[in-house]
C-alpha positions as MATLAB code, in Angstrom:
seq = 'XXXXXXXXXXXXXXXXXXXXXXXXXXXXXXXXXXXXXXXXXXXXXXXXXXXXXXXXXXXXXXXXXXXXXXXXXXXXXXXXXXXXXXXXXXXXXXXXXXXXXXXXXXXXXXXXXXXXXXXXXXXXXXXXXXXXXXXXXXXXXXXXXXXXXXXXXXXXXXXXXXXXXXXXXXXXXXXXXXXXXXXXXXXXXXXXXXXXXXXXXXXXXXXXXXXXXXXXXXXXXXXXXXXXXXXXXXXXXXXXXXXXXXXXXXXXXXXXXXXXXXXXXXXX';
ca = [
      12.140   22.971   20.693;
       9.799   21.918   18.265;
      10.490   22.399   14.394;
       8.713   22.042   11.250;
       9.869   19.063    9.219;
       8.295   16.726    6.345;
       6.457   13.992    6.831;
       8.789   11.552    5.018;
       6.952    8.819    4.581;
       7.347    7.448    0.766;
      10.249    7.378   -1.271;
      10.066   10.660   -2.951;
       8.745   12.530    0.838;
      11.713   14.611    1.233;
      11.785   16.225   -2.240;
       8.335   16.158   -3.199;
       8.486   19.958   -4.456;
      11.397   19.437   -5.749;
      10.754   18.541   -9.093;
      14.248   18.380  -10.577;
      14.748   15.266   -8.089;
      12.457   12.817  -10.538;
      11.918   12.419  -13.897;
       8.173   12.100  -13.754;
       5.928   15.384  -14.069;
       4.257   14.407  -10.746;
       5.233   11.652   -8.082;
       2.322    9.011   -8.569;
      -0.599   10.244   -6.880;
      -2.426    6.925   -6.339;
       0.374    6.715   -3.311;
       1.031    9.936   -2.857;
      -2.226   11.411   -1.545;
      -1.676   12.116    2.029;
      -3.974   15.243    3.438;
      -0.852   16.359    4.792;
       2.779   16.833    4.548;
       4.308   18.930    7.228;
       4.819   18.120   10.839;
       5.516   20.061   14.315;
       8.006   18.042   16.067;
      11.962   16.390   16.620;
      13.556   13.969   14.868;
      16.734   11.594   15.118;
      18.572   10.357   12.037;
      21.062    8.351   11.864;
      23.755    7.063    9.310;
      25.861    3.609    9.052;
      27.885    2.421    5.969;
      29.740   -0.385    5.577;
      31.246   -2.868    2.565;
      28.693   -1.322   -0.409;
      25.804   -0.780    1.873;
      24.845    2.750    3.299;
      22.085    2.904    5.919;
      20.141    5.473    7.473;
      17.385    5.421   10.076;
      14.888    7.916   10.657;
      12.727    8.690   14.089;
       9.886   11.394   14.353;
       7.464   12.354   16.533;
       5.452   15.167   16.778;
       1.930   16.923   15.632;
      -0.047   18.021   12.988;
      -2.401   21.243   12.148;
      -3.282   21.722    8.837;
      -5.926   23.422    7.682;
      -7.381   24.463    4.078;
     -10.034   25.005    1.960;
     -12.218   22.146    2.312;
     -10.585   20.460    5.269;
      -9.071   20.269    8.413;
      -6.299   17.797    9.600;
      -4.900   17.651   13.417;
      -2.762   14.767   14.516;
      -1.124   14.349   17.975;
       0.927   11.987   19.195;
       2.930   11.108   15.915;
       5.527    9.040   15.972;
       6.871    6.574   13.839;
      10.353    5.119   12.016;
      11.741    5.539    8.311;
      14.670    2.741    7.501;
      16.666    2.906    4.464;
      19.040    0.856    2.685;
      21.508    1.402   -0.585;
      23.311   -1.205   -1.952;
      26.354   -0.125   -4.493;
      23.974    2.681   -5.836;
      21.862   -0.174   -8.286;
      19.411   -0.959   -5.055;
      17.514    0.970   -2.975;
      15.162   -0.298   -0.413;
      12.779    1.616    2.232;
       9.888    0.810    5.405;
       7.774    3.411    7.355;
       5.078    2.873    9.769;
       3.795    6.227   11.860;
       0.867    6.181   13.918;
      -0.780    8.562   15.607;
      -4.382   10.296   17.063;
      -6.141   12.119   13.762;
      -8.906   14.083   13.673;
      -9.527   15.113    9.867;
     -13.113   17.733    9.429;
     -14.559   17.394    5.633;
     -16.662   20.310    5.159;
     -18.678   18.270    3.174;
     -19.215   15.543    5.376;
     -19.578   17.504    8.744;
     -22.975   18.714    8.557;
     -24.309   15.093    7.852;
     -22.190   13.352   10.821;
     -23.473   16.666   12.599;
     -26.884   15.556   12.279;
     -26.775   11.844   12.674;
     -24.757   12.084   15.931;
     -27.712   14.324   17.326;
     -29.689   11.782   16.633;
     -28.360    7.964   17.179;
     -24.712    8.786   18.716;
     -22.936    6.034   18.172;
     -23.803    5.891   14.237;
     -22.583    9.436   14.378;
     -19.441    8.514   16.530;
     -18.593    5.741   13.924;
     -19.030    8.118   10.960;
     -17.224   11.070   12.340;
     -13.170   11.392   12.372;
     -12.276   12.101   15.378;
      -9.316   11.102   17.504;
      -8.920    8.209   16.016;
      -6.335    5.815   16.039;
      -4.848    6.097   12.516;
      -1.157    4.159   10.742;
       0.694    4.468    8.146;
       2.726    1.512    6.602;
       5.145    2.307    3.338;
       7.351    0.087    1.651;
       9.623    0.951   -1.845;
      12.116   -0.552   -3.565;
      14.053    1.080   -6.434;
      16.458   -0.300   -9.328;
      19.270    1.295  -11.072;
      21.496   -0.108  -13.886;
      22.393    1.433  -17.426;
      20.423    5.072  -17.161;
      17.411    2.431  -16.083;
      15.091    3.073  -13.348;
      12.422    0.535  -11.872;
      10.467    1.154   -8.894;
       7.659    0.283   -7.064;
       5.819    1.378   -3.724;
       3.110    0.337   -1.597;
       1.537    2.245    0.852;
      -1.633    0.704    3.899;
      -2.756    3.749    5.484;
      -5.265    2.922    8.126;
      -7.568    5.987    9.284;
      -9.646    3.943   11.834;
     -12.921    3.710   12.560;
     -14.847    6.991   10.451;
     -16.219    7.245    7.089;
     -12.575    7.292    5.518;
     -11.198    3.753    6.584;
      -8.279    1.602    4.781;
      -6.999    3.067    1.921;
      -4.463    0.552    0.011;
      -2.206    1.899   -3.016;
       0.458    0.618   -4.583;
       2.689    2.315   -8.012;
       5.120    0.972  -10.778;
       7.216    3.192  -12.315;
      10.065    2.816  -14.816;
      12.284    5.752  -16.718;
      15.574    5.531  -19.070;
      17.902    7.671  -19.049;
      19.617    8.355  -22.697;
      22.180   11.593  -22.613;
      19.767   14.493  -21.870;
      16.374   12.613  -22.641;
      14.391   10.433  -19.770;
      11.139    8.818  -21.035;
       8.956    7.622  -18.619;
       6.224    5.622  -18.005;
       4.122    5.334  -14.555;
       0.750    3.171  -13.096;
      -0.525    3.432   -9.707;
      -3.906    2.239   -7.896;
      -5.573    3.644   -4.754;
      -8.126    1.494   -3.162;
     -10.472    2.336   -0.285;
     -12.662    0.960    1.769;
     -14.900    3.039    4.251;
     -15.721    1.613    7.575;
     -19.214    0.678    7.737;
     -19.933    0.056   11.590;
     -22.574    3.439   10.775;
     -24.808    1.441    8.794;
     -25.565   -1.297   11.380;
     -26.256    1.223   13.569;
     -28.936    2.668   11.320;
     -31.800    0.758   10.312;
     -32.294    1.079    6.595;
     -35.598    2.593    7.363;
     -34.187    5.802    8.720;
     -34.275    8.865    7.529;
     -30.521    9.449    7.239;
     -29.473    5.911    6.267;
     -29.046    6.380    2.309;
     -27.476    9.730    3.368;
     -25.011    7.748    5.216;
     -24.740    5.132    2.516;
     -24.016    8.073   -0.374;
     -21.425    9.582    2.136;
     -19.630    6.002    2.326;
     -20.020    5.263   -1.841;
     -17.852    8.831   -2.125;
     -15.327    7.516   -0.512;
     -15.050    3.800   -1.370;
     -13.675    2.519   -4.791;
     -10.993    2.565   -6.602;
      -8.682    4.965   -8.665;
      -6.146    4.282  -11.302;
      -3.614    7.062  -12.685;
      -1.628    5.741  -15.867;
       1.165    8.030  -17.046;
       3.368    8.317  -20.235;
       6.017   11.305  -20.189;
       9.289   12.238  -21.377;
      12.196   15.234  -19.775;
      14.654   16.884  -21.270;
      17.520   18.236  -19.350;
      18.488   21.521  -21.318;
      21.468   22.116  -18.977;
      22.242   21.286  -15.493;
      20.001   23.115  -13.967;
      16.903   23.549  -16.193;
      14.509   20.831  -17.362;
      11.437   20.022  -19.274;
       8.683   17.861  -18.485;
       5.866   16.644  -20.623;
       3.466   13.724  -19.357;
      -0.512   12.634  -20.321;
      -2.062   10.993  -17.942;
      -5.039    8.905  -17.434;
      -7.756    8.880  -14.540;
     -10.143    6.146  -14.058;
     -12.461    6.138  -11.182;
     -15.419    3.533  -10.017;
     -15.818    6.324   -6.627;
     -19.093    7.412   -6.860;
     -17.464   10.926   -6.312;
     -14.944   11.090   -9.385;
     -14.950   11.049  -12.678;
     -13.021    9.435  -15.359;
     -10.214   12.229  -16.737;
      -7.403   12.593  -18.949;
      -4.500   15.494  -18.586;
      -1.534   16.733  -20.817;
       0.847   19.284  -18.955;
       4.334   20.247  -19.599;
       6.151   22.146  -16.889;
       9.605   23.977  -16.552;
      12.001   22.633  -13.470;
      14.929   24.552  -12.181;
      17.885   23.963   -9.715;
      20.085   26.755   -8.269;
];
């Protein structure tokens, strides 16, 4: 029977809203920007250990129906693999790579690949997101020594052929643990880079070809999220978080930004 599970794909997947499980105020959202984070399926996991080295191996498969405000998101055929290795509790290393059929509706896109596919299909077919072939590729390493943390992650998520494309990210991260403080400090980059088989279809002479061209620019750039925090463990199961960030965009969609928040986490 199928179950609902997490789609645990980075490092920080299977507690994401668990915010007692990281230092940081928020896990860094130039990798962690999936439209999605919940599947309908099985899964097999397995454990090995041996000398200092624990292993685990995940494999899903499944489907995906999400839907919200401003979007829709149905994958079928999901299936990937999630490998893990800890060394000694200093090292910890991790690889995904899902796949799967997506079909993703932007409100705000639909009307315009709407139009264009009732009038030159196959610029509309190569703009629209639908049933394409889509990956996922994830790699992390983390190290551990003296109340120090170091990570980093990279993530090569592939949407196919539609207005979305390649989207590359990668994030540093590095926090210190001293008694019941953690400062932390955090940098990641999200890069995309919209398929543009549309264009060649459209001559730039027609009507909707700088309507095509704006809908590409809003999704093609690059972001940058810098982060500077600090929690405070006031027991063992309460902490406080405090973190600025800093959001710089060249997508002609966002908007450079800067954010202070402070939260309260709790275990039970």
């Amino acid at each position: 029977m199928d179950a609902p599970g997490e789609v645990a794909l980075g490092r920080y997947s299977d507690y994401l809203e668990v915010g007692a499980a990281y230092p940081f105020m928020r896990v860094p959202l130039g990798v962690y920007n999936l439209p999605y984070s919940n599947y309908n399926g099985v899964n097999l996991v397995g454990d090995r250990s041996f000398d200092k080295w624990n292993l685990r191996a995940q494999f899903i498969y499944g489907t995906v129906d999400e839907d919200n405000d401003t979007l829709d998101v149905e994958v079928r055929d999901q299936a990937g693999a999630t490998f893990e290795a800890n060394y000694d509790e200093w090292l910890s290393l991790r690889a995904s790579y899902v796949v799967g059929e997506a079909t993703v509706h932007v409100d705000s896109a639909q009307a315009l690949v709407a139009a264009i596919s009732a009038v030159v299909p196959q610029a509309g077919a190569a703009l629209a997101f639908e049933q394409d072939d889509a990956s996922f590729l994830g790699l992390s390493a983390e190290f551990n020594h003296a109340g120090a943390t170091v990570g980093v992650e990279y993530t090569d998520i592939d949407y196919g052929d539609n207005f979305v494309g390649r989207q590359k990210s990668v994030a540093v991260n590095a926090a210190y643990r001293a008694g019941d403080w953690t400062p932390y400090v955090s940098w990641s980059r999200n890069r995309v880079q919209p398929d543009a088989t549309a264009l060649s279809l459209l001559t730039p002479a027609h009507p909707y070809y700088p309507y095509a061209v704006g809908l590409l620019a809003s999704q093609e750039g690059v972001e940058k999220y810098a982060s500077a925090g600090v929690r405070y463990d006031v027991n063992a199961n309460v902490a406080v978080k405090v973190d600025y960030t800093r959001y710089k965009s060249d997508v002609a969609a966002g908007a450079d930004a800067d954010l202070v928040a402070a939260g309260v986490v709790f275990t039970f």
